[in-house]
C-alpha positions in Angstrom: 25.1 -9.1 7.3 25.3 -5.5 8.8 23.0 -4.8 11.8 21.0 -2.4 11.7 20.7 0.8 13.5 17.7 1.6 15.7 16.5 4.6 13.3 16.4 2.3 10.4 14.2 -0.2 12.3 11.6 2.8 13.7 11.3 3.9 10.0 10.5 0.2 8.8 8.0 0.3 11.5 6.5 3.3 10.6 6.5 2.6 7.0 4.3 -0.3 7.6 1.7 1.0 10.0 1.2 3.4 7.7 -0.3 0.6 5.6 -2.4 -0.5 8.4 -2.5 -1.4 12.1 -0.4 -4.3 13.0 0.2 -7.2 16.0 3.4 -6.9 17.5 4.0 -10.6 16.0 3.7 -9.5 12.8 6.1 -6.6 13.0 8.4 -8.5 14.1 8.1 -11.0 10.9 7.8 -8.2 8.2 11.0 -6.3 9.8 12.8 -9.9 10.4 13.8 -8.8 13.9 13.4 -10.1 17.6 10.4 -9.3 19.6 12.1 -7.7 22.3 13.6 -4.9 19.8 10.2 -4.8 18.4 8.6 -3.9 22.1 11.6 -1.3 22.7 11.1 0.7 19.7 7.8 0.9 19.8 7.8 1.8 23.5 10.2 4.9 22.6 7.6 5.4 19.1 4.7 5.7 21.6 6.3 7.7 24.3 7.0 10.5 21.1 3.6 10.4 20.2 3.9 8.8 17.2 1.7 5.1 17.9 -0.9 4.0 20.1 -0.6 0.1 21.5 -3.6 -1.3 21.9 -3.9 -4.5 24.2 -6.9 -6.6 22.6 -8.4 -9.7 24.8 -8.7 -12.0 22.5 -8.0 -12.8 18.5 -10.5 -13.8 15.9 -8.2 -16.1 14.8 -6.7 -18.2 17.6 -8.8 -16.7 20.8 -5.7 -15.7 22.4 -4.7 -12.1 24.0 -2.5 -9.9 21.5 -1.2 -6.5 21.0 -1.0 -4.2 17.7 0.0 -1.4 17.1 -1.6 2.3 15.2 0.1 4.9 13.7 -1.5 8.7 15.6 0.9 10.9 14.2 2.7 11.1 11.1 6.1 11.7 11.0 
């Protein structure tokens, strides 16, 4: 298996937040990549305006601290 370029992984992202806003964890699961290549694409996605990270306190599910992900700007 081929790894895949940067691009290809921001458009995956994309394509799925424009479903609906996302945790980081489950970005990383749909797009079966690492967390850290998760965080760096979506740092450069949010410093172009595209996303907005939001940092929630706690989950309804597990009462822990997590952060999603929105789609602001389409492509």
């Amino acid at each position: 298996m081929s790894r895949r370029i940067a691009l290809d992984i921001k458009k995956e992202i994309l394509k799925l937040l424009s479903e609906k806003e996302r945790s980081l964890r489950e970005l990383e699961s749909k797009i079966n990549t690492n967390f850290q290549t998760i965080k760096t694409q979506i740092k450069e996605l949010e410093y172009f305006g595209f996303v907005k990270v939001i940092n929630h306190e706690k989950s309804k599910i597990n009462g822990r601290p997590f952060t999603s992900v929105r789609l602001i700007k389409k492509p």
